[in-house]
N, C-alpha and C positions, 0 to 999 in steps of 0.2 A: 794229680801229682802235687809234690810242696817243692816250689822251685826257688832258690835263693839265689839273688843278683845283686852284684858288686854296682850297686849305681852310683859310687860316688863321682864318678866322671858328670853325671846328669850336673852337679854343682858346676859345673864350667860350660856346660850348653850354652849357647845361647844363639837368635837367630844369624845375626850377622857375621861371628865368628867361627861357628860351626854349623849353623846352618838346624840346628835340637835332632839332627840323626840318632842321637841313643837316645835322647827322653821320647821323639818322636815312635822310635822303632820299640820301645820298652810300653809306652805307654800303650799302643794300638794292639801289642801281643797282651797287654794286662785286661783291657777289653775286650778284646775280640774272644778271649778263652777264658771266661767264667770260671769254666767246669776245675781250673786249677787254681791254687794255692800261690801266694805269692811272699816271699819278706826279702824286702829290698834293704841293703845292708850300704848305709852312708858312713862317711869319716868324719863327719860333722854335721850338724842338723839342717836338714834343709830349707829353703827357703817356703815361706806359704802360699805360692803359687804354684805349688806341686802337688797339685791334687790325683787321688787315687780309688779305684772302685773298690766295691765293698771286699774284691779277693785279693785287698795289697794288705799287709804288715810291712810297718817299715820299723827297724832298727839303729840305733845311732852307736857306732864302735868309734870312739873319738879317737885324731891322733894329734900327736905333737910334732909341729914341724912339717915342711912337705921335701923335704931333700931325699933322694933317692933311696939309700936306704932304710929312712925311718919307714917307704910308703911299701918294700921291699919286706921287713920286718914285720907291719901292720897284715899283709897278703897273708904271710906264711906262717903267723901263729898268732896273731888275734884274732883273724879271721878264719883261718881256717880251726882253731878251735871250737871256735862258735858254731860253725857249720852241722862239727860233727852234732852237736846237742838238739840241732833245731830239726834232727831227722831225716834230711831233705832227698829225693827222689834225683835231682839233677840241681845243678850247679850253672850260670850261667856269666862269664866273663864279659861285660859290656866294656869295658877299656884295655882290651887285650892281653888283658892276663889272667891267668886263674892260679888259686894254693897247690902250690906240688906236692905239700905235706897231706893236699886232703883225700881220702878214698870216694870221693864224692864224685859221681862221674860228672864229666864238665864239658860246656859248649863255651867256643871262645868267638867273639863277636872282634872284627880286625877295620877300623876305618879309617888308618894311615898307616903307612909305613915309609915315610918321608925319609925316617933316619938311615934306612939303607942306601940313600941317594947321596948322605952328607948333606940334605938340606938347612939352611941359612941357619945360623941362629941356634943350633942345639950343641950344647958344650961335645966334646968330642968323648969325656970319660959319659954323658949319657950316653952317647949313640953307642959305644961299645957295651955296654950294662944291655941295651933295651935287643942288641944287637943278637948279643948273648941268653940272654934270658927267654924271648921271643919263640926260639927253636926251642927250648924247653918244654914251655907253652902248648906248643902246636903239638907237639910228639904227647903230651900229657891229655889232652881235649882228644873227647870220643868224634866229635864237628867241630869243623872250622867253617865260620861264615864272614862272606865276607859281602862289602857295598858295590864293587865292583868289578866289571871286568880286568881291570887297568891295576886292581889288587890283586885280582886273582890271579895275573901273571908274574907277579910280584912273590907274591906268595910259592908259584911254583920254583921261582926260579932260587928263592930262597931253601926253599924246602918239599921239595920233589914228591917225598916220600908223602906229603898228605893230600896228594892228586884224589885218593879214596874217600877223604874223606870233606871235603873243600864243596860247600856251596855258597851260589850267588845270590841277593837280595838286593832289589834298588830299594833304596831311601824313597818316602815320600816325598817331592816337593809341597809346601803349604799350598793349599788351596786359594790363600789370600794375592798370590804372584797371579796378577791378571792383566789386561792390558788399560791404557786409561786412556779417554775420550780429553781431546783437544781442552777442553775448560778444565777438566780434573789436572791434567800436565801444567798447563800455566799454574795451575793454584801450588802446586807442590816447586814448579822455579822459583814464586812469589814468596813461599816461605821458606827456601831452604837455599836458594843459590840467585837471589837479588833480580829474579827472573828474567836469567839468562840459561842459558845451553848449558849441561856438564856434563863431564864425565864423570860417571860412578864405579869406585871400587869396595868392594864390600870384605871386609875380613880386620883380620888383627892388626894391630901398629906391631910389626915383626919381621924381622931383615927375611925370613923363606917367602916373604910376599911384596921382594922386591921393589919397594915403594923408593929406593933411593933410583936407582935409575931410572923410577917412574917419572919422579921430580923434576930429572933432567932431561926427561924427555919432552914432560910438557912445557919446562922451559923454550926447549924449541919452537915445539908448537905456539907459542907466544911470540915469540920473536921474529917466525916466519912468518905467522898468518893475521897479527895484531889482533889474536880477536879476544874477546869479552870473553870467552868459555870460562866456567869454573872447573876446582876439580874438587868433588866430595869424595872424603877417606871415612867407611864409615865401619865402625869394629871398635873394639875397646882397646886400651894402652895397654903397653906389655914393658915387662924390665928390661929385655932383651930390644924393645922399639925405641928406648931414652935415647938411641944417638939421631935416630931418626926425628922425633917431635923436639928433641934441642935444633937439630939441622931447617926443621921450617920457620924458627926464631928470628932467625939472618936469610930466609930464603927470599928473593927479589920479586917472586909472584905470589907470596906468602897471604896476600887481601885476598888472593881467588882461588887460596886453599880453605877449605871448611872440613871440620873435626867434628863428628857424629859418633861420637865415643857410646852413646845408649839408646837402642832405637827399640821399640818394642817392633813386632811380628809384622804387626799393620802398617808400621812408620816407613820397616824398612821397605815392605812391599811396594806402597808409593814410592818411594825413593828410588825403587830399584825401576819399576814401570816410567816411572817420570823424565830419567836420565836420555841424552842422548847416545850413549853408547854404554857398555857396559867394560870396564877391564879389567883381565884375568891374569894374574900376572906368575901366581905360585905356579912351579914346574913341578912338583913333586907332591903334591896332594894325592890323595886316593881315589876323591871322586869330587868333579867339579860341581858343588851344588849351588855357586855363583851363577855358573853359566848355565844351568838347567834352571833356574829361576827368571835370569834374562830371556829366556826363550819361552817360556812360559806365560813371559808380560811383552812380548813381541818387541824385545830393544834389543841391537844390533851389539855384537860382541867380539872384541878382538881381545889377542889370549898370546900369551910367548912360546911358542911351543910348545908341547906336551901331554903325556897318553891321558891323563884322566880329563882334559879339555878337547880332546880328539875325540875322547868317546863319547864326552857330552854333546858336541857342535856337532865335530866332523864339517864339511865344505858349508856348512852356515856360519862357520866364525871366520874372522880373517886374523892369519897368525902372523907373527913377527919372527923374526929371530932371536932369540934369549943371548947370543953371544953379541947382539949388536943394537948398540943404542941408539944409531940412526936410522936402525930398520924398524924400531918402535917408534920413535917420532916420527917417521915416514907413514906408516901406518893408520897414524892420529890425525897425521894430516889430509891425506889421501879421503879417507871418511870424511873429516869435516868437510872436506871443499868436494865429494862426490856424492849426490842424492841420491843418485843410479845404484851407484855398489849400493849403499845405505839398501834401496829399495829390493838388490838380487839377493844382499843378506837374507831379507827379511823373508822372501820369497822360498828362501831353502831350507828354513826351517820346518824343524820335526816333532811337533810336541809329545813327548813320554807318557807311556798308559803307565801311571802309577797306584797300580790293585798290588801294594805290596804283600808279601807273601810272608803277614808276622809268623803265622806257625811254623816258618823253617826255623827256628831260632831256636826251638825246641824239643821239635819231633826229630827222630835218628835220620 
């Protein structure tokens, strides 16, 4: 087959904010099956750390601007012109959309749907656009695939009618999430957090990943418990996080906050292994690949509520309540000062068989 994928979402993978779910899940269907054809269709040129097997062609359709409908306009007639030329046998939507204009049959690839939660942070005319368009999508796409359980209810409850056609895939977790032996841990306090204890949270500077109540929670936990903990924020700045990284400027624990804006694969793995506890704080993700990372590298995880950290943990994380900020600073503290819990965490953990299943992505 000649299969053509919208990869330009791949241009914003990255490990700590995304966790590379599409470059991961694209790349391992582009190896794993030879026997097909591939041309991956970018908005812009990719980076040269994207390497690809002898059966990738990639394409550059350049666009100007990234506002909604220039990226809207790019889908449905620069790209789906091109499609028709290139021949292609199937069509594959790695950021949740595909060309409505195209007669290309189409698989659509779904790994958030935050915005029908009103999660933090996304203007309200996007979340109606993505709102709107989305059912479009679904109703147009021969398969819908999605990352999780916690989506795929999501997806029914949104759009019922593609119960037919709706399948599951887990994400692989990196091989590199492992656990680290006492002198490896101290090495990575020693460089990253003045070797002491912290807490690590891994994702964007971006209010859906509630980092301002986080602040005021650890505040507490300082106040209550005098201790040295740090707290690492590790993910890359976002326009939407400016009020957040102004807000640690004038913040009174701000020496034993650390900013990890770019970590490669292996960085963030120690990081994530080396932490004392791990926190998960988006409620509206799709699928927690924070916390199946932590559990991966045997660190303890507490998370605010929520189905895609329920599906990850389940009774191995210790949750909070999202409406109450002293039930997350409870929470923080409770851990620090309980080795026990720390150790029944650790004890009910469930490690993931991750033999992801690329060729759902493309077979009917």
């Amino acid at each position: 087959m000649r299969i053509g994928v919208n990869a330009s979402c791949l241009l914003q993978d990255n490990p700590a904010d995304t966790g590379n779910i599409a470059r991961d899940l694209l790349s391992g269907l582009c190896r794993n099956h030879p026997e097909h054809s591939f041309i991956l269709f970018f908005d812009q040129s990719p980076p040269a750390d994207l390497s690809w097997p002898a059966n990738v062609t990639t394409v550059v359709l350049p666009i100007k601007g990234n506002q909604e409908w220039r990226r809207y306009i790019w889908l449905e007639w620069k790209l789906a012109g091109v499609l028709k030329k290139h021949q292609l046998d199937l069509f594959l939507g790695m950021d949740g959309r595909v060309p409505l204009r195209s007669k290309v049959p189409a698989h659509l690839l779904i790994t958030d749907m935050g915005f029908l939660h009103g999660a933090a942070g996304i203007p309200a005319a996007e979340q109606r656009s993505l709102k709107k368009n989305l059912i479009r999508y679904i109703r147009h796409a021969k398969k819908v695939i999605v990352v999780s359980a916690t989506l795929q209810n999501d997806v029914l409850q949104y759009a019922p009618e593609a119960a037919a056609k709706l399948t599951v895939i887990k994400p692989a977790v990196d091989s590199s999430y492992q656990p680290l032996e006492w002198e490896a841990r101290e090495e990575v306090k020693e460089t990253y957090a003045g070797r002491v204890e912290y807490f690590a949270v891994v994702g964007r500077i971006h209010p859906r990943n509630n980092l301002m109540p986080l602040l005021k929670a650890f505040s507490a936990l300082k106040r209550r418990l005098h201790s040295n903990m740090k707290l690492l924020l590790i993910g890359s700045q976002t326009a939407a996080g400016e009020e957040i990284t102004a807000a640690l400027a004038s913040y009174k624990y701000r020496n034993d906050v650390v900013l990890l804006p770019d970590t490669d694969q292996e960085t963030l793995a120690k990081l994530v292994a080396g932490a004392y506890s791990l926190l998960y704080l988006p409620r509206f993700d799709g699928v927690a690949m924070p916390v199946y990372a932590a559990i991966q590298s045997d660190v303890p995880v507490i998370a605010l509520e929520g189905a895609a950290a329920r599906e990850a943990g389940g009774d191995a994380v210790l949750f909070a309540d999202p409406d109450s900020l002293e039930d997350l600073a409870d929470k923080m503290c409770l851990l620090y000062k309980d080795e026990e819990l720390r150790s029944r965490l650790l004890g009910k953990m469930k490690k993931a068989d991750w033999s992801t299943a690329f060729g759902a992505l493309i077979t009917d």
